[in-house]
N, C-alpha and C positions, 0 to 999 in steps of 0.2 A: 761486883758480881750481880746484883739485884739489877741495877743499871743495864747491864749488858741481855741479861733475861726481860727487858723491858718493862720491869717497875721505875714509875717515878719515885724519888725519893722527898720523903715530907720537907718543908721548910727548915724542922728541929736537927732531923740529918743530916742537913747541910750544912746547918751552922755548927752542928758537932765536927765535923772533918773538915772547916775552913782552914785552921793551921794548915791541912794537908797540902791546899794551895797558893799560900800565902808568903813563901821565901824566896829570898831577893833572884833562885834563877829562875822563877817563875815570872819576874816583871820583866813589863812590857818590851822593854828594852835589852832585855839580855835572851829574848827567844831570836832563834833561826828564822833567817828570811822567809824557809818552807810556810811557815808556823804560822808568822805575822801573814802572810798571803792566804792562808787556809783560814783565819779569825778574819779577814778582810774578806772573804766569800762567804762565810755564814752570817756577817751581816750585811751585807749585799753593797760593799763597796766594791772600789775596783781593785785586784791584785796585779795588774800587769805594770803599776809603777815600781820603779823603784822600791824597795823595802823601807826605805828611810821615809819615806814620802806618804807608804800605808802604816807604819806605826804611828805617823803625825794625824792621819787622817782618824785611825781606831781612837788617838786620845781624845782626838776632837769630838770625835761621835758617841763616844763612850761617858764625856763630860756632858754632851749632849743632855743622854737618855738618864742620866745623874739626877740631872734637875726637871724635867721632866717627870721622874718618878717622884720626885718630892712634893710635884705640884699636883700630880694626880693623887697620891694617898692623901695630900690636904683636900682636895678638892670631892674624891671618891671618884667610884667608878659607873656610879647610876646615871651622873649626869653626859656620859658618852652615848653617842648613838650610835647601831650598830656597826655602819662603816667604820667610826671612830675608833670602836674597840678594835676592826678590823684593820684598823692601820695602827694602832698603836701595839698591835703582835708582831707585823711584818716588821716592824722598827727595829721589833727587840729579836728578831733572829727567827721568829714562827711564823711557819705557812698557814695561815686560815682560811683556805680556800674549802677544806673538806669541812671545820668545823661548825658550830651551832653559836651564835651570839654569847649563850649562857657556857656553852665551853671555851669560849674565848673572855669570858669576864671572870672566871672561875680560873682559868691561866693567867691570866691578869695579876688576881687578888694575890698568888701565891707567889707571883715576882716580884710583887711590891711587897711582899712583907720581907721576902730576902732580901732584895736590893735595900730596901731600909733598915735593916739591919747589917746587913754589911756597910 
């Protein structure tokens, strides 16, 4: 509900309701072709292959941004420049075209603490 009214929900919130998303018809492999093409447009692959073809591509890209975020939380987030930061949103699924450097390093910090924790 908070969600839908347009609050972000904290990090801690997230990791409190993770069971919610976390059983087995939840994985990758047991959604609807709709599904897998709709997670293929929000991170800006292509949805017009085959469904078998965009699930391959989501693990690949999703194992991608995996180690990536691993490398960034060891590395931090100061040492990006702004483009940087500004590409490493677009990556993970956010438009940063309207935002500010520091609202993009401030979205950052709180994906990388979820993404590392989950």
């Amino acid at each position: 509900v908070q969600v839908q009214r347009g609050r972000h929900p904290r990090v801690a919130e997230l990791c409190a309701v993770r069971t919610l998303f976390s059983g087995p018809e939840l994985h990758l492999s047991e959604l609807r072709a709709s599904h897998v093409r709709a997670l293929g447009r929000v991170l800006f692959l292509t949805p017009l292959l085959p469904a078998v073809l965009v699930r391959h591509r989501l693990r690949s890209h999703l194992l991608e941004l995996r180690h990536l975020d691993r490398a960034l939380a060891r590395l931090g987030l100061a040492q990006l420049s702004e483009e940087e930061l500004r590409a490493a949103c677009y990556l993970r699924g956010l438009n940063p075209a309207a935002l500010s450097a520091a609202q993009c390093r401030a979205w950052l910090e709180q994906w990388l603490r979820l993404s590392c924790v989950l």
